[in-house]
Steps between C-alpha positions, in 0.01 A plus 500: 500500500669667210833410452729750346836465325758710407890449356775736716877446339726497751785682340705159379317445211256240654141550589319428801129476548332682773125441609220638744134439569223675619383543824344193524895347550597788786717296786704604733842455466641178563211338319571715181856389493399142567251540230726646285801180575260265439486629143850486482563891533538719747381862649699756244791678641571868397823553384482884383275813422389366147385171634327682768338720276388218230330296761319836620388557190351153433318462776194619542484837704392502904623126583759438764701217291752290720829409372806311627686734777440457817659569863754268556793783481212562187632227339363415109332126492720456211829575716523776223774721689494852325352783712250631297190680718193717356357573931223766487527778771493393809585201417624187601270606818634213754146293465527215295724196379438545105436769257275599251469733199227764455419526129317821631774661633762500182586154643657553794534259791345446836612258794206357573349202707623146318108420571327715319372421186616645199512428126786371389740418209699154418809566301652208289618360150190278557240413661336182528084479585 
C-alpha cells in the first residue's frame, strides 16, 4: 500500500512524524494501535483546534481515521490528560468504545464501534518497518 509521511511540530521545538496508509491497512481499533506499538508509536492524541485541523487537512477527504481516545472516562492511550474534544452534533451518541474523525465533516468526531474498520494514523518520532 502507499505509505505516506508527513512532519507535525509539536510546539517544543521537536518534530514528530505522523503516518497513514491506504485502505488496504483499515483495522479496527485495537489492531491499529497494536500495529501502530509495534512500530514503536502510538495512535495520535489531539491536544487542540490546530492539531485537529492539520490532521483534517492531511488526510484525504471521506475516511473515518481512528485516533487514540477512547471510553474509558475517554481516556487518551497516551494518558495525555488535557480535555480537548472536536464531537460532531449529536455526538458522542452512547454506541461505541472508541472514536473516530470524519475528514468529511471538518474533522469532527464520532463514537463509534472499536470494531469497525477504519483508516488510521501512527504518531511518533519514529517508526521502525
Amino acid at each position: 500500500g502507499t505509505q505516506k509521511r508527513w512532519g507535525w511540530s509539536n510546539g517544543e521545538n521537536t518534530s514528530s512524524q505522523y503516518y497513514n496508509w491506504d485502505s488496504g491497512h483499515a483495522k479496527n481499533w485495537s489492531d491499529a494501535q497494536s500495529y501502530c506499538r509495534q512500530h514503536h508509536t502510538d495512535l495520535p492524541t489531539i491536544h487542540n483546534s490546530e492539531q485537529n485541523n492539520q490532521m483534517n487537512r492531511i488526510i484525504l477527504s471521506g475516511w473515518y481515521i481512528w485516533f487514540g481516545l477512547f471510553r474509558d472516562s475517554w481516556e487518551w492511550s497516551d494518558k495525555w490528560s488535557r480535555f480537548f474534544r472536536h464531537w460532531a452534533v449529536g455526538q458522542p451518541s452512547g454506541s461505541g468504545d472508541c472514536v473516530s474523525m470524519s475528514t468529511a465533516d471538518s474533522g469532527k468526531w464520532f463514537q463509534h464501534s472499536c470494531d469497525l474498520q477504519h483508516h488510521f494514523i501512527c504518531h511518533g518520532s519514529e517508526f521502525n518497518i
